[in-house]
C-alpha positions as CSV (number, residue, x, y, z in Angstrom):
1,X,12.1,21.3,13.6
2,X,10.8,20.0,16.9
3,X,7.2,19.2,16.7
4,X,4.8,18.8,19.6
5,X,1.9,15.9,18.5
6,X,-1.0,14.5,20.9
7,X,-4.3,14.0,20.9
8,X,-6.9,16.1,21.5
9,X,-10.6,16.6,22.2
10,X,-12.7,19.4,20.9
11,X,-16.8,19.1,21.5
12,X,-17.7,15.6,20.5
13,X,-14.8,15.3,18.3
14,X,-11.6,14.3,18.6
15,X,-8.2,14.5,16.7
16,X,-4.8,14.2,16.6
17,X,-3.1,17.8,16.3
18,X,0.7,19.1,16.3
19,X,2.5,22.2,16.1
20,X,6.5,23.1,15.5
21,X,7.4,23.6,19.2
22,X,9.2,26.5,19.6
23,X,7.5,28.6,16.1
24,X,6.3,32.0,17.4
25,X,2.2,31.3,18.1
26,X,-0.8,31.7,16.7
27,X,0.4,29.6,13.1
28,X,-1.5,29.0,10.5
29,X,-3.4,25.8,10.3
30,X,-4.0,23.1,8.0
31,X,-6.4,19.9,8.5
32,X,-5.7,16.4,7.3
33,X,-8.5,14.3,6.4
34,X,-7.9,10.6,6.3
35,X,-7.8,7.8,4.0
36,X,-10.4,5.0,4.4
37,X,-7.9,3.4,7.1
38,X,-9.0,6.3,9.6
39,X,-5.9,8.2,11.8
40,X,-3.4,5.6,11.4
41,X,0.6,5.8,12.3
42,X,1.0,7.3,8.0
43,X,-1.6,10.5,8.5
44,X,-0.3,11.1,12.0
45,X,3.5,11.2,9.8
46,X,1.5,13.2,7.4
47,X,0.6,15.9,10.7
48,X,3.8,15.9,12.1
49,X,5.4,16.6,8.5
50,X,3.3,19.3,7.8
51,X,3.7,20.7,11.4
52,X,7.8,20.7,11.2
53,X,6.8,23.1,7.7
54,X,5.8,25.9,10.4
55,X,1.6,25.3,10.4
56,X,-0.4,23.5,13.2
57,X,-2.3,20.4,11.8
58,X,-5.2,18.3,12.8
59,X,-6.6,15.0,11.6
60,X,-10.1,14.9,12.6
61,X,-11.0,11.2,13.5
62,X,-14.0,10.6,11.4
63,X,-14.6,7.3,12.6
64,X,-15.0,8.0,16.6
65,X,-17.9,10.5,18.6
66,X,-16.9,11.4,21.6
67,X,-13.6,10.4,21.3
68,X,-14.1,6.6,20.7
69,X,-14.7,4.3,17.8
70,X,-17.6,1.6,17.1
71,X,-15.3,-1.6,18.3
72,X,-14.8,-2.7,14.2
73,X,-13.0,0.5,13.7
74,X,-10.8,0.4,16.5
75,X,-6.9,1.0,15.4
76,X,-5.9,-2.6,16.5
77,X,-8.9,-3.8,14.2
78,X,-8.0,-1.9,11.3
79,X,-4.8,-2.5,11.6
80,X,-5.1,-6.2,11.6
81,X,-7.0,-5.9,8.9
82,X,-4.8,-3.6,6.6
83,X,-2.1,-6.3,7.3
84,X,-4.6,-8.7,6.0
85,X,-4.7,-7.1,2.4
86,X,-1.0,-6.7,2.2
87,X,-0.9,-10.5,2.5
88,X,-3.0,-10.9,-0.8
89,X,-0.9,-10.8,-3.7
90,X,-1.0,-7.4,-5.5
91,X,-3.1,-8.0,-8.0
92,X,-5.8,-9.3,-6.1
93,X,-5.9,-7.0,-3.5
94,X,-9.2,-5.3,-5.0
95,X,-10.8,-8.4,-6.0
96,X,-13.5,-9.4,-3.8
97,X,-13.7,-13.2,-4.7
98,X,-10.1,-13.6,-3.7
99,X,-10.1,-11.7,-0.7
100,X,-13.2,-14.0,0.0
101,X,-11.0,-16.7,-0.8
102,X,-8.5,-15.8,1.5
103,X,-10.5,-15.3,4.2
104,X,-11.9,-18.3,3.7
105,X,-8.8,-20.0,4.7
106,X,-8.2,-18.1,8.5
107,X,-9.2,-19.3,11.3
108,X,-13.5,-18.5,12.0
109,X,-13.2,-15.6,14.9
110,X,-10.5,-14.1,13.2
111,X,-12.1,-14.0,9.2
112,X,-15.3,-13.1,11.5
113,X,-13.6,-9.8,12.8
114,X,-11.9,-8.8,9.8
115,X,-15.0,-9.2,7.7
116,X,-17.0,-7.2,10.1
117,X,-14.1,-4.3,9.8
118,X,-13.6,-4.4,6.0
119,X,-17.3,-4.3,6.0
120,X,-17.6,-0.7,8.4
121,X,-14.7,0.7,6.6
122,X,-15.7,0.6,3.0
123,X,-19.3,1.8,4.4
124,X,-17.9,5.1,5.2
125,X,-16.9,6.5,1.5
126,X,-21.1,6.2,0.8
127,X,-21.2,8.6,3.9
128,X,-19.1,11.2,2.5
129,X,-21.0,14.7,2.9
130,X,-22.5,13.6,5.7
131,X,-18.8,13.5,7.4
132,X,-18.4,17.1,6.2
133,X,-20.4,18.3,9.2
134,X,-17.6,17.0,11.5
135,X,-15.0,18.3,9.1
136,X,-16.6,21.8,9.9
137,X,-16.2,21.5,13.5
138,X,-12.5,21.0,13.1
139,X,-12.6,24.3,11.0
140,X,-14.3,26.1,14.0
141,X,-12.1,25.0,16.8
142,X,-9.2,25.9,15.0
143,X,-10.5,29.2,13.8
144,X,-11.7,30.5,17.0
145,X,-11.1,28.1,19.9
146,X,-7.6,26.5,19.7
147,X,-4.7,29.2,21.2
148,X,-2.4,27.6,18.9
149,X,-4.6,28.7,15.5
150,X,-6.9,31.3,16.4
151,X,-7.8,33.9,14.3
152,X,-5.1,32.5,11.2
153,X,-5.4,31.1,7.6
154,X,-6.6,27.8,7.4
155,X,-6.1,25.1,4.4
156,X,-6.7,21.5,4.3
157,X,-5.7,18.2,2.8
158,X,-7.2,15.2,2.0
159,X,-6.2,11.5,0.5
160,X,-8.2,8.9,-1.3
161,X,-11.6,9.3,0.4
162,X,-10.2,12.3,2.5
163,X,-9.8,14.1,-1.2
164,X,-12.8,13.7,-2.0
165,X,-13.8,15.0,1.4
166,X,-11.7,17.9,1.0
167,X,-13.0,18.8,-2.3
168,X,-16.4,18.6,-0.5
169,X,-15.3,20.9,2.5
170,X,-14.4,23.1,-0.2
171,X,-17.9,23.8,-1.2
172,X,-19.7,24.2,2.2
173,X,-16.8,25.9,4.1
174,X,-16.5,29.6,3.3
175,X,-13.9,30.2,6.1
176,X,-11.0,27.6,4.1
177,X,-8.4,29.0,2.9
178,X,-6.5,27.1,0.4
179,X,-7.8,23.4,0.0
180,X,-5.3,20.7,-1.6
181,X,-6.7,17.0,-3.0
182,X,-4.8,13.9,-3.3
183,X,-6.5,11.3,-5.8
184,X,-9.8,12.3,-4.5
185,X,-13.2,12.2,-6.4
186,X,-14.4,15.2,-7.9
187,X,-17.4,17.2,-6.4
188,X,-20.5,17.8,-8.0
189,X,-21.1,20.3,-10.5
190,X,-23.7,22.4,-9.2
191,X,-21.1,22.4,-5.9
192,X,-18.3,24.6,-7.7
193,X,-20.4,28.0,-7.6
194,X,-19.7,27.8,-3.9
195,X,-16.3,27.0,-3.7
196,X,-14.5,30.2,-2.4
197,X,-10.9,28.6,-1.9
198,X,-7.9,28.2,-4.5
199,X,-7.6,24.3,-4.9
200,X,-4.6,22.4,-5.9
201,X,-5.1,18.5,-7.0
202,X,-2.7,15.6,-7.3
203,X,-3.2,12.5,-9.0
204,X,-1.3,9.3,-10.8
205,X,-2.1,8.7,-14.7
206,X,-2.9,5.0,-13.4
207,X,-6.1,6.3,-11.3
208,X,-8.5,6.1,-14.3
209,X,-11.9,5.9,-12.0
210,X,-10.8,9.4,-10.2
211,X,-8.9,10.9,-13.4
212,X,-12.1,10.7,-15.3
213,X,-14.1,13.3,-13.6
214,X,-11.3,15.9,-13.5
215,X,-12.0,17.4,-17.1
216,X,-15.3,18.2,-16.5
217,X,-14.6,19.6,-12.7
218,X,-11.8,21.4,-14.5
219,X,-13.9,23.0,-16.9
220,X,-16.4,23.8,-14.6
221,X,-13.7,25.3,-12.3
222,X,-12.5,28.4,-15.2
223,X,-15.8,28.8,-16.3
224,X,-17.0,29.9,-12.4
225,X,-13.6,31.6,-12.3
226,X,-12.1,29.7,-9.9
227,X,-8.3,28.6,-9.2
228,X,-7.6,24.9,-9.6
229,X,-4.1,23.8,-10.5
230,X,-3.2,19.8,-10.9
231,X,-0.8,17.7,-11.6
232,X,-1.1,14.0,-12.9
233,X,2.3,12.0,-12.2
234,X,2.5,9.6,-15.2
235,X,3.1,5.9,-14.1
236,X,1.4,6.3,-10.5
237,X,-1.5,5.2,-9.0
238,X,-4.2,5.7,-6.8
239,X,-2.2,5.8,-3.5
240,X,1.3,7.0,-4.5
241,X,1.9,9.4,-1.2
242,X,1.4,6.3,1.2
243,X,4.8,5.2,2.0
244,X,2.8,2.4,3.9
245,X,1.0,0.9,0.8
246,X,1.7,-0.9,-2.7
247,X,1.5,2.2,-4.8
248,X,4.0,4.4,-3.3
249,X,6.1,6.7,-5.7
250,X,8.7,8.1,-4.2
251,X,9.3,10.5,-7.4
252,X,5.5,11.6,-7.2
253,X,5.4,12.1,-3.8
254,X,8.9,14.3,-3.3
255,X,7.0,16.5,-5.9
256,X,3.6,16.7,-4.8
257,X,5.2,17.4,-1.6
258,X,7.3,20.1,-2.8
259,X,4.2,21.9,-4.6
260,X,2.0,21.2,-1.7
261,X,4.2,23.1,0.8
262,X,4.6,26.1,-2.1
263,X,1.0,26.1,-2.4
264,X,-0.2,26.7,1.1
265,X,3.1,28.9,1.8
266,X,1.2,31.5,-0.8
267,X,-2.0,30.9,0.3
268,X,-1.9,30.5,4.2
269,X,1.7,31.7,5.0
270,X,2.0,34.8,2.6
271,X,-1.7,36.0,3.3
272,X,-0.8,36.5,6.8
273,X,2.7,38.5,5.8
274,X,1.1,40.7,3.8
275,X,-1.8,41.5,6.2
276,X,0.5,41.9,9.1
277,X,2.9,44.6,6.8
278,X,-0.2,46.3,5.8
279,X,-1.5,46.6,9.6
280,X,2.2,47.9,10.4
281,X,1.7,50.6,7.7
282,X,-1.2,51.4,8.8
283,X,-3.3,50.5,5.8
């Protein structure tokens, strides 16, 4: 399906949003919340995948105001930088003392600027509900401001840090529909009263620092009476939907992906069939 993708501006926010060009208008919407590495080339795929499924999408940019980034988080930056840590060898590519090592060896202005962005990047997961607030903005424009979205069903999606973001939308946003997590930390307890949406959670056996906080969520989940489904792919890891990075799983990912779109096609698609039968009945 043709798919229409730019980017946008919406109060001091700014995202990049797509639609299936020629799908009959107002759609439902969903909103992609990024990984660490910010609105890259992968979660602008990720929009325009989820926009050829028939919904709008938007991936807030968390790391710009006013539709521009501090100069460390600028794409070419974190870009140069992302190809830095695929140069380390895979199994020290989350070890500090040999990515220090590594850097040690460039040239100064160059480990100088890559420092200075690994350092803003991994500041940003210690920031997480306060980057809710912006989060709820993109919920707003597309609920009552955007043509394309106005008035619909609304779902998110969030990866790595974006999870955990999206698990966290899930407890301050009543307007959400149907909220989906990839590999994303587990809100807090005393969150879950407030959840209102149906969540749906994916995650790789290997990911035992996430994995470890989903009984307890779980349990916490069906005793509040809420709906969480989730599905841990055996032999994946943290990352296994980036085609980009080490972890990818093609297996897991075909799957999740599969589930994902059956998720929100009950819970954002469906809704809206049924409420637009009911009004033609006159119900």
């Amino acid at each position: 399906m043709p798919v229409h993708g730019e980017w946008i501006n919406y109060g001091d926010q700014s995202g990049y949003f797509a639609f299936p060009e020629k799908a009959a208008k107002p759609l439902p919407a969903v909103i992609v919340i990024q990984e660490i590495w910010g609105v890259n080339a992968q979660i602008e795929g990720v929009v325009d995948r989820i926009a050829a499924s028939g919904y709008a999408a938007l991936a807030p940019d968390l790391f710009a105001v006013d539709g521009k980034r501090p100069a460390a988080l600028e794409p070419g930056r974190v870009d140069e930088t992302i190809a830095f840590g695929a140069s380390l060898p895979p199994e020290k590519r989350f070890d500090p003392a040999a990515r220090e090592e590594a850097l040690a060896r460039l040239e100064p202005i160059t480990r100088a600027r890559i420092s200075e962005t690994f350092a803003a990047m991994w500041s940003t997961p210690g920031r997480l509900p306060a980057l809710v607030a912006p989060l709820r903005k993109a919920v707003a424009h597309l609920r009552r401001e955007r043509a394309e979205t106005k008035g619909q069903s609304l779902g998110c999606v969030g990866f790595c840090m974006g999870g955990g973001l999206s698990a966290l939308l899930a407890c301050e946003e009543p307007e959400l529909d149907a909220t989906a997590i990839f590999y994303g930390s587990c809100p807090p307890d005393e969150k879950v009263a407030a959840i209102s949406s149906p969540l749906i959670g994916f995650y790789g056996s290997m990911d035992q620092r996430v994995n470890a906080g989903i009984p307890a969520f779980a349990s916490a989940m069906r005793d509040a009476g809420k709906s969480y489904e989730y599905h841990i792919y055996e032999g994946s890891n943290h990352g296994f939907f980036n085609e980009t990075g080490v972890a990818y799983d093609v297996n897991a990912s075909r799957d999740a992906w599969a589930r994902l779109m059956a998720f929100y096609a009950k819970h954002l698609a469906e809704g809206r069939i049924k409420e637009a039968a009911l009004a033609g009945r006159g119900a």
